[in-house]
C-alpha positions as CSV (number, residue, x, y, z in Angstrom):
1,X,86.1,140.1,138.3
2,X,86.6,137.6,135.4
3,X,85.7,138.8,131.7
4,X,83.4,136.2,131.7
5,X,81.0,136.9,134.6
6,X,77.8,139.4,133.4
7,X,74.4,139.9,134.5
8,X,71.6,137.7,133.0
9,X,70.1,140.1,131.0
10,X,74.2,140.9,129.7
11,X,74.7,137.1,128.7
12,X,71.3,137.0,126.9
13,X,71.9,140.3,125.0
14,X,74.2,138.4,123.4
15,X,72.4,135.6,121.6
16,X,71.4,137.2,118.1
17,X,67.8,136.2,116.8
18,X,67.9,132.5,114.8
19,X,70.2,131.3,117.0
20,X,70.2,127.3,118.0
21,X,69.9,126.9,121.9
22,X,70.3,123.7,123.9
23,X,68.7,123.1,126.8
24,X,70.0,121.9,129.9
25,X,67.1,120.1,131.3
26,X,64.9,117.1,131.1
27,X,61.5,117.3,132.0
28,X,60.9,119.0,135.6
29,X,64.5,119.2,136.9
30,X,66.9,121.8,136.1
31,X,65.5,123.7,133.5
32,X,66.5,126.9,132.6
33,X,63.4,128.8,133.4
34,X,65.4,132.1,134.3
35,X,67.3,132.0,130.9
36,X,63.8,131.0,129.3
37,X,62.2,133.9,131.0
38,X,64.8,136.7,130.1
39,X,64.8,135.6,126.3
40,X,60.8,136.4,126.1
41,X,61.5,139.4,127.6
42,X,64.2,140.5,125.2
43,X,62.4,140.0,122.7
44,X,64.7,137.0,121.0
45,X,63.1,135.0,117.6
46,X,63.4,132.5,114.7
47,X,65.2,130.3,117.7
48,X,66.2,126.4,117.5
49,X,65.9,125.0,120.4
50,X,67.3,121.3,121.4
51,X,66.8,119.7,124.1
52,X,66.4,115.6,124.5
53,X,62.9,115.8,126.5
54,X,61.5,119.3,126.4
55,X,60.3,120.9,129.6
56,X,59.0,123.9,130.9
57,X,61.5,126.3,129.7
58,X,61.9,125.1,126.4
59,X,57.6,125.6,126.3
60,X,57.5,128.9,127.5
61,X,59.8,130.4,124.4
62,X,57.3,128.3,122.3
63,X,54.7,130.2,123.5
64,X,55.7,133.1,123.5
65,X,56.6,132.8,119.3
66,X,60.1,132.9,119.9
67,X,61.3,129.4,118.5
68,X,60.5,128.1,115.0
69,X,62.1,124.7,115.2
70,X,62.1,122.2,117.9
71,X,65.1,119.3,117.8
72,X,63.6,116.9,120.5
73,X,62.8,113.3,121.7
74,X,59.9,114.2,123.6
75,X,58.1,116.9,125.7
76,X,56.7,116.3,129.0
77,X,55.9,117.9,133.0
78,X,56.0,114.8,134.3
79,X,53.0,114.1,137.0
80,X,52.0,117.8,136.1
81,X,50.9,117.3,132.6
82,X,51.8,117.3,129.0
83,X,53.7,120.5,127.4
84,X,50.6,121.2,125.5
85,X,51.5,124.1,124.4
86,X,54.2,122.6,122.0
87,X,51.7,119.8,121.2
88,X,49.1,122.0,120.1
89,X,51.4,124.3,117.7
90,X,52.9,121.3,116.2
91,X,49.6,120.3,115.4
92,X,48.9,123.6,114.1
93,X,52.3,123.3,112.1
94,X,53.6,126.7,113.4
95,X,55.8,125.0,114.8
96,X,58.4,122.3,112.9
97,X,59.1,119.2,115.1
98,X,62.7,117.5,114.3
99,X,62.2,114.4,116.4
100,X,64.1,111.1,117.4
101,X,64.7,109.1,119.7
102,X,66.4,110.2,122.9
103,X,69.7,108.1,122.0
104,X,70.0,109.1,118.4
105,X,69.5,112.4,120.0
106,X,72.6,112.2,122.3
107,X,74.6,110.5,119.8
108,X,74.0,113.9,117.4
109,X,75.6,115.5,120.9
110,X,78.4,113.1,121.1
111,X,79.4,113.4,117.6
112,X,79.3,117.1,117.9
113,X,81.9,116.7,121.1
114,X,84.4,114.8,119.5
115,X,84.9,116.9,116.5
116,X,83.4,114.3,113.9
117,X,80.7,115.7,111.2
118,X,78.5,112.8,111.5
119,X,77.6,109.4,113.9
120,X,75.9,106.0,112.5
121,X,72.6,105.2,114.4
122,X,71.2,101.5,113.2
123,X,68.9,101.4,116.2
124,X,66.7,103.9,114.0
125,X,66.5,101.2,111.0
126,X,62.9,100.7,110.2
127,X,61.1,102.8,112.2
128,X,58.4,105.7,111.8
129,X,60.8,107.9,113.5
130,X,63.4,107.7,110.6
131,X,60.8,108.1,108.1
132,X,59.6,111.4,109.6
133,X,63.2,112.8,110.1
134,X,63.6,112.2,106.3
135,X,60.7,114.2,105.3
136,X,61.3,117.2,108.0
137,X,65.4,117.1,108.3
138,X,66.6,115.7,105.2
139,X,69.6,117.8,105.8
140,X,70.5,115.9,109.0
141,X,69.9,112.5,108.4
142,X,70.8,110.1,105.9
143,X,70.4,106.7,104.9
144,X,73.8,105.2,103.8
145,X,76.1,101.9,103.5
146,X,78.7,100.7,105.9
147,X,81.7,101.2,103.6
148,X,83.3,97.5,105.7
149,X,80.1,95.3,105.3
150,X,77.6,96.9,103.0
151,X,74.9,97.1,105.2
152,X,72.4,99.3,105.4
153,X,72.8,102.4,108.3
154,X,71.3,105.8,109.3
155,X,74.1,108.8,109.2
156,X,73.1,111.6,111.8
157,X,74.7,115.1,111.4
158,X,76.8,116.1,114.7
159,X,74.3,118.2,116.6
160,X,76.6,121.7,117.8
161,X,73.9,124.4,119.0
162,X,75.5,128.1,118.5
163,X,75.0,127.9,122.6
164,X,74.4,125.3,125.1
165,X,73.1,126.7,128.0
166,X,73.9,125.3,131.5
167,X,72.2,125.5,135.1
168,X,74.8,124.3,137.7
169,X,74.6,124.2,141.6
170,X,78.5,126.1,141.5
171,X,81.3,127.4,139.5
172,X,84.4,129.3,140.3
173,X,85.4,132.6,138.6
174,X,86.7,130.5,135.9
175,X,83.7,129.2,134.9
176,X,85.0,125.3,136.1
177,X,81.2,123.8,136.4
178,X,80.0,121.6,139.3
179,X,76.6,120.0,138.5
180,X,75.3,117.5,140.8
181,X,72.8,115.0,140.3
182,X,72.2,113.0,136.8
183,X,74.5,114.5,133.9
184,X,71.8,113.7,131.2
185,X,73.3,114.9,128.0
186,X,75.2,118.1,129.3
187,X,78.9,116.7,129.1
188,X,78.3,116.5,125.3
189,X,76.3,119.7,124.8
190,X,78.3,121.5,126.3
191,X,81.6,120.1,124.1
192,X,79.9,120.3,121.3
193,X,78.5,123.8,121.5
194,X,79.9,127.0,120.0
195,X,79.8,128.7,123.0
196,X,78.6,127.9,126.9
197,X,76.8,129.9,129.0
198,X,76.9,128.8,132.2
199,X,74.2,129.8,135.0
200,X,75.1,128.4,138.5
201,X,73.1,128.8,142.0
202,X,76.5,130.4,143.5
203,X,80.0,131.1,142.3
204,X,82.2,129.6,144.6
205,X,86.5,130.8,145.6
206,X,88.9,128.9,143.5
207,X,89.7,126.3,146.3
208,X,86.3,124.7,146.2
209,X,86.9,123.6,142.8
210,X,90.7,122.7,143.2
211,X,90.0,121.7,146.4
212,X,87.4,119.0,144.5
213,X,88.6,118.5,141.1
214,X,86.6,115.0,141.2
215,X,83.3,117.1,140.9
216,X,84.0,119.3,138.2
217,X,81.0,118.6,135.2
218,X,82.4,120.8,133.1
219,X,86.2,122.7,132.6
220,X,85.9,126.3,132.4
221,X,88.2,126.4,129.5
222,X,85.0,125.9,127.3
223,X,82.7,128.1,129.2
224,X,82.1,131.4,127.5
225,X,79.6,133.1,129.7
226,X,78.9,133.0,133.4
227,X,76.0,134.1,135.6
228,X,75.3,133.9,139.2
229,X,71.7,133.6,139.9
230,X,70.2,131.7,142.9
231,X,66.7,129.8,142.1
232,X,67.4,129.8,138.2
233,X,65.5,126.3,137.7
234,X,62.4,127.3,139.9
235,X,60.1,125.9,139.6
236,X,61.8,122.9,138.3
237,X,64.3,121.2,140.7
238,X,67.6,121.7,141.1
239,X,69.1,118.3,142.7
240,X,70.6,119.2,146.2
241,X,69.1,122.7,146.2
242,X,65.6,122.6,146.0
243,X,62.6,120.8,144.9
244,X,59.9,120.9,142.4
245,X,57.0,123.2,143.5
246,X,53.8,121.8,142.7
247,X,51.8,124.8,143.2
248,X,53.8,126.8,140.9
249,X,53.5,124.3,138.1
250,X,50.2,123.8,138.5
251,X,49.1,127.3,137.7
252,X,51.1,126.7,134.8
253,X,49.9,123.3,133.6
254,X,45.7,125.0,134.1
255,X,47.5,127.7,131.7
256,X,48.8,125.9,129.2
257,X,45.9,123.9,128.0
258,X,44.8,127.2,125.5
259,X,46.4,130.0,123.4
260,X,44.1,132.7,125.7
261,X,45.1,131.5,129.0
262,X,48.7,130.8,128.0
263,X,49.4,134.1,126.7
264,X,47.9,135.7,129.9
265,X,50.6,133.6,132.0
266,X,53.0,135.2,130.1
267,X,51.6,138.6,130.3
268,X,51.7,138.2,134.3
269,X,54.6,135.6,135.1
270,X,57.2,136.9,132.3
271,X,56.3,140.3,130.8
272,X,54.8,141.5,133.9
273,X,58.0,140.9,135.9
274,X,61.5,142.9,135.2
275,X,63.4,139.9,136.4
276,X,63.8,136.5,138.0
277,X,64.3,137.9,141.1
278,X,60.6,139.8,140.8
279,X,59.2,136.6,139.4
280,X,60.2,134.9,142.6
281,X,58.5,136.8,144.6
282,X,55.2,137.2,142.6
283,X,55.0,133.4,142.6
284,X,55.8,132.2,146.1
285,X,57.4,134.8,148.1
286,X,60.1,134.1,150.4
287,X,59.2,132.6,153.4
288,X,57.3,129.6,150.7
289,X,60.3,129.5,148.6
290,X,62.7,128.6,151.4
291,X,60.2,125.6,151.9
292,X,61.4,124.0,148.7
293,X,64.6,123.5,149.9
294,X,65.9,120.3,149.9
295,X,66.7,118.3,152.8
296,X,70.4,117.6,154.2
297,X,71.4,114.7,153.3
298,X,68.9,113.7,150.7
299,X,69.6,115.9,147.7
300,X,66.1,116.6,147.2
């Protein structure tokens, strides 16, 4: 077995408290609710956590005190609702928001994937958002000249979390990543992190990758850690796997609207379970869970 293949709970174990984490998800689909899950359960805090548009995982480690910064665009369920948890300790300021917008944010990963210290951004020129970031993340963005014409520009610091976390549908033994669906900001995260954990829905024989070197997302020469662990985004999707489930994240969303009711989700969904296997099964069971699959043909 490869060196780099370990249980969840293993590849978790590893992640020391204050660590920076980005997220492979945006909004609904293919977040890393399994990895979420097992990091409240360990215990894990004083996190960073980046992510372009927060989502379910990224809320439930808020929740559960286990993240003290928050590198974002936005935050959002989608047609479920708002991730009000974040909202309302932001509010409360126990928890520090670094926000932008979602292309300065991706620029932050791109600089951090080629190697280069810092990126330009003018599109954030006059706006609330820069104003904010200057007060909250002086350390990350500047306001600066363009050494060839003298004109004013924003400076963002390369964004390179200690480790990006991936959800995949495969990978082989060498941790050679397929994802399929939209890439989002994953390509960059994961070039730009210190190290890559991925987690994929099945690790595949080496002659499905060679066999399709076209679909490789990401090269296994920069992946670190790798878990196999079917469902890992339930109950966001998981593009060509399975769907959404609406029940599931609505029982969440009724949750989430206050501090009592949130923390009692945890106590049943996260602490209440010994693994994502056991979550599975307290949430749907099998016989529902093999309705979300997707359908043949249309990836969803």
């Amino acid at each position: 077995m490869s060196k780099k293949i370990s249980s969840l709970s293993e590849a978790v174990a590893q992640i020391p408290d204050g660590a920076s984490l980005g997220l492979p998800g945006f909004s609904i689909s293919r977040n890393a609710i399994a990895f979420a899950h097992e990091m409240i359960r360990q215990g894990k805090r004083h996190l960073t956590i980046t992510a372009p548009v927060a989502g379910l995982d990224a809320e439930q480690m808020v929740a559960a005190k286990a993240v003290d910064r928050l590198v974002y665009s936005c935050g959002t369920l989608d047609k479920y609702g708002p991730v009000a948890t974040i909202n309302r300790y932001i509010d409360e300021g126990t928890l520090l928001a670094e926000e932008y917008s979602i292309f300065s944010h991706e620029l932050r990963y791109f600089a951090g994937s080629i190697g280069i210290s810092y990126v330009p951004c003018n599109s954030l020129l006059g706006s609330d958002v820069l104003k904010r970031l200057l007060e909250v993340a002086p350390e990350n963005v500047k306001e600066s000249r363009c050494p060839f014409t003298g004109e004013k520009q924003v400076l963002l610091r390369a964004l390179q979390p200690d480790v990006g976390v991936i959800v995949a549908n495969y990978a082989d033994r060498h941790g050679n990543t397929v994802v399929e669906g939209p890439y989002w900001h994953i390509k960059e995260m994961a070039h730009a992190a210190k190290k890559v954990l991925v987690i994929a829905e099945q690790i595949v024989p080496d002659a499905f990758i060679t066999d399709r070197p076209e679909m490789t997302t990401i090269a296994g020469a920069v992946v670190d850690m790798l878990v196999e662990l079917p469902w890992s985004a339930y109950p966001t999707s998981l593009y060509r796997r399975f769907f959404n489930d609406t029940a599931t994240t609505e029982i969440y969303t009724q949750a989430n609207r206050t501090e009592p009711t949130m923390q009692a989700y945890l106590d049943q969904y996260v602490y209440g379970v010994k693994d994502h296997f056991e979550y599975l099964e307290k949430s749907l069971g099998f016989q529902a869970l093999m309705e979300q699959m997707a359908v043949p043909g249309k990836g969803y």
